[in-house]
C-alpha positions as CSV (number, residue, x, y, z in Angstrom):
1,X,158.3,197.8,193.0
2,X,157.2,194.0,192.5
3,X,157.7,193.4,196.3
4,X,155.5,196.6,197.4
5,X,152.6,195.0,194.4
6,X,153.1,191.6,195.9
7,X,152.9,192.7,199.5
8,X,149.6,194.9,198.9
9,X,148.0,192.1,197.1
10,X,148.7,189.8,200.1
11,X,147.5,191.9,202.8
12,X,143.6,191.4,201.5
13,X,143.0,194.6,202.8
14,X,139.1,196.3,201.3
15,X,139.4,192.8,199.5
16,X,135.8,190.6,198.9
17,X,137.3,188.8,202.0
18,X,138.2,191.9,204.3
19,X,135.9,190.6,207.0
20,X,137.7,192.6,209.6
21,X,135.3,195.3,210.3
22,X,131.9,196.6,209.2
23,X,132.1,197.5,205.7
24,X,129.0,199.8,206.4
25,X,130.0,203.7,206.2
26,X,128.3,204.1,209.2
27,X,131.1,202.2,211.2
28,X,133.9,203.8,209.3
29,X,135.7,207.3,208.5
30,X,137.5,208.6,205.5
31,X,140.5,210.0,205.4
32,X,141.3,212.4,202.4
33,X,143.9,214.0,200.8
34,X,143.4,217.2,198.2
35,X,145.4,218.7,196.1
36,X,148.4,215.7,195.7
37,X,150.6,214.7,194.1
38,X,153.2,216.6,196.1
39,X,156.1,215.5,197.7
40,X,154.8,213.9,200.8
41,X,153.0,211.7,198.7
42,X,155.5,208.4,199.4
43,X,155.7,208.9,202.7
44,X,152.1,209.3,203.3
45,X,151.5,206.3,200.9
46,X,153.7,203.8,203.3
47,X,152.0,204.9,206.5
48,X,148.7,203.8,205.1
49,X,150.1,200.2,204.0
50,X,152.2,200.0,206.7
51,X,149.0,200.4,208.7
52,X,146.7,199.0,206.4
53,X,144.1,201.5,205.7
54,X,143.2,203.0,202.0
55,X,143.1,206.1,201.6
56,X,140.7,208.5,199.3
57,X,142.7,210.9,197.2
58,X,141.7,214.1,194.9
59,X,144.1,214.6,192.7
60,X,144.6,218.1,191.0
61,X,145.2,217.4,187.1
62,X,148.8,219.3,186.6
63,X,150.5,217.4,189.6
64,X,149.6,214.0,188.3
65,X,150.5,215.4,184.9
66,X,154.1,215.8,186.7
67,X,154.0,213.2,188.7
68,X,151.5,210.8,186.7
69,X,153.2,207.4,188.1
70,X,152.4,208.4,191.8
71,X,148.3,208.1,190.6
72,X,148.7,205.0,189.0
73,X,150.5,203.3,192.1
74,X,148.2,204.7,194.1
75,X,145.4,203.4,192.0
76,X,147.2,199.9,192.1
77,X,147.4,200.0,196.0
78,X,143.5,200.0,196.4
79,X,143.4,203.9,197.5
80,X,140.5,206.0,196.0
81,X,140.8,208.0,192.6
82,X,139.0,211.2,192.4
83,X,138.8,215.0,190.8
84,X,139.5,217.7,192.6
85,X,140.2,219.8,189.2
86,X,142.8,220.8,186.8
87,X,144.3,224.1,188.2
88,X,142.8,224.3,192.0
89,X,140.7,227.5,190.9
90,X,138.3,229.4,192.5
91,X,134.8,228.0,190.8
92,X,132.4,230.6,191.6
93,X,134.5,232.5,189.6
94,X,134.8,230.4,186.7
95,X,132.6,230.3,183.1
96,X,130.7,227.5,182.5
97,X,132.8,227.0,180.0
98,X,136.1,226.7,182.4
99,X,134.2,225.1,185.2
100,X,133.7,221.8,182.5
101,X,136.8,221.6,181.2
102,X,138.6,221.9,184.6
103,X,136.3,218.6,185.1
104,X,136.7,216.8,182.7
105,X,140.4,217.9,181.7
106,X,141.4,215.8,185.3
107,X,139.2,212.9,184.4
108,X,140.9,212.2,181.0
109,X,144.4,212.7,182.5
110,X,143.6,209.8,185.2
111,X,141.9,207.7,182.3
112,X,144.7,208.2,180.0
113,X,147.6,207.2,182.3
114,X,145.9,204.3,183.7
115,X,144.4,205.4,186.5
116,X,140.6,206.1,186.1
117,X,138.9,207.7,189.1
118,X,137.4,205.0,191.6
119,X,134.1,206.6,191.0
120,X,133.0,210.1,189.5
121,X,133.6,211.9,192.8
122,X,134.7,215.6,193.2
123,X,135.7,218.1,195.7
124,X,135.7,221.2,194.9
125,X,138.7,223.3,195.7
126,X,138.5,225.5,198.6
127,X,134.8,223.3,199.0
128,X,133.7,226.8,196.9
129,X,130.7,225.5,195.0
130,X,127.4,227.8,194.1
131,X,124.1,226.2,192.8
132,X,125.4,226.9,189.3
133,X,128.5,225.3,189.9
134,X,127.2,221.6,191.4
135,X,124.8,222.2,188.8
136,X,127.3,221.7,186.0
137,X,129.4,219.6,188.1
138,X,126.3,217.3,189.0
139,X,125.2,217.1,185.7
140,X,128.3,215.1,184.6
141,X,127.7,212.7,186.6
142,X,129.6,213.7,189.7
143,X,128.9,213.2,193.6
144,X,130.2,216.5,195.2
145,X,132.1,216.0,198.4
146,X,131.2,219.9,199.9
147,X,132.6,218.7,203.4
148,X,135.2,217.3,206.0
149,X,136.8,217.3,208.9
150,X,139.5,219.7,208.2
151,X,143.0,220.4,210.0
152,X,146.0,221.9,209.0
153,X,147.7,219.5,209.2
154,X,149.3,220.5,205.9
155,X,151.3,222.8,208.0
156,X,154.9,221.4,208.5
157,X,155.1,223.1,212.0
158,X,152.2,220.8,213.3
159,X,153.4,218.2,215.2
160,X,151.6,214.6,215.2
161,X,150.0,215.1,218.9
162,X,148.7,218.5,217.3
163,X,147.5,216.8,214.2
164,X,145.9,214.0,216.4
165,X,143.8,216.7,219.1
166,X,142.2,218.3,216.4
167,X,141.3,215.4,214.5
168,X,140.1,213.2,217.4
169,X,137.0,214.9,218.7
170,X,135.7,214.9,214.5
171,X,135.6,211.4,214.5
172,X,132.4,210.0,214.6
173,X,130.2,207.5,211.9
174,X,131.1,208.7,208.4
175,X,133.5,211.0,208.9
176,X,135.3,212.1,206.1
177,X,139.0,214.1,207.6
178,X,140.8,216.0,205.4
């Protein structure tokens, strides 16, 4: 655990002195993960160090309430914290009422383990937001993410040259991948 802390730290990577690229989001893409922690959650955590990107992560609320010591390492390793609810519901179909607290719920999980979000940014689940619903989301103070690239690459059948062909021709300035 030391060693992986230690070997993150050195690496400088996203630091102040990360002069290896343009830090402009026009010159780079995001690559995102919903809906963690799950189980490939380790594996997909060394590929990023391993090839030193960060990676942008929403979270539902009851897997990091199983698995709350994946968020914080993630948090430690420099990857962006966000919501992406407490249950994965359907929002259009929620009260107001239920659409807050599924909101907010996540937030003081991630707070209260020691891993606050990066920033208050939320993806919806199933990107299924109305007016009504970035209306109540918005006016907490989120950004909504309402889009990405998307693959399925969640699929375990998919091979990585499959994974790779449908994400390569989304690739272009600011591209968030999912």
């Amino acid at each position: 655990r030391q060693a992986i802390r230690r070997a993150a730290k050195r690496s400088g990577v996203s630091g102040p002195d990360d002069h290896q690229i343009d830090n402009s989001c026009a010159r780079r893409i995001a690559f995102t993960f919903d809906d963690g922690v799950a189980v490939y959650r380790p594996r997909t955590l060394a590929i990023l160090r391993a090839k030193q990107v960060h990676g942008v992560f929403y979270d539902n609320g009851f897997r990091v309430a199983a698995n709350p010591h994946m968020a914080v390492f993630q948090v430690r390793e420099g990857h962006t914290q966000l919501n992406h609810s407490y249950t994965h519901p359907h929002f259009n179909q929620l009260s107001d009422a239920a659409v807050l607290d599924e909101v907010q719920r996540t937030e003081d999980l991630f707070r209260r383990i020691g891993a606050p979000l990066t920033f208050k940014g939320f993806r919806p689940p199933f990107f299924e937001a109305n007016a009504r619903v970035r209306g109540l989301i918005s006016g907490l103070g989120y950004t909504l993410s309402l889009g990405a690239g998307r693959t399925d690459a969640w699929e375990p059948a998919r091979t990585g040259a499959e994974i790779a062909g449908a994400v390569v021709p989304q690739l272009g300035p600011g591209s968030q991948i999912l």
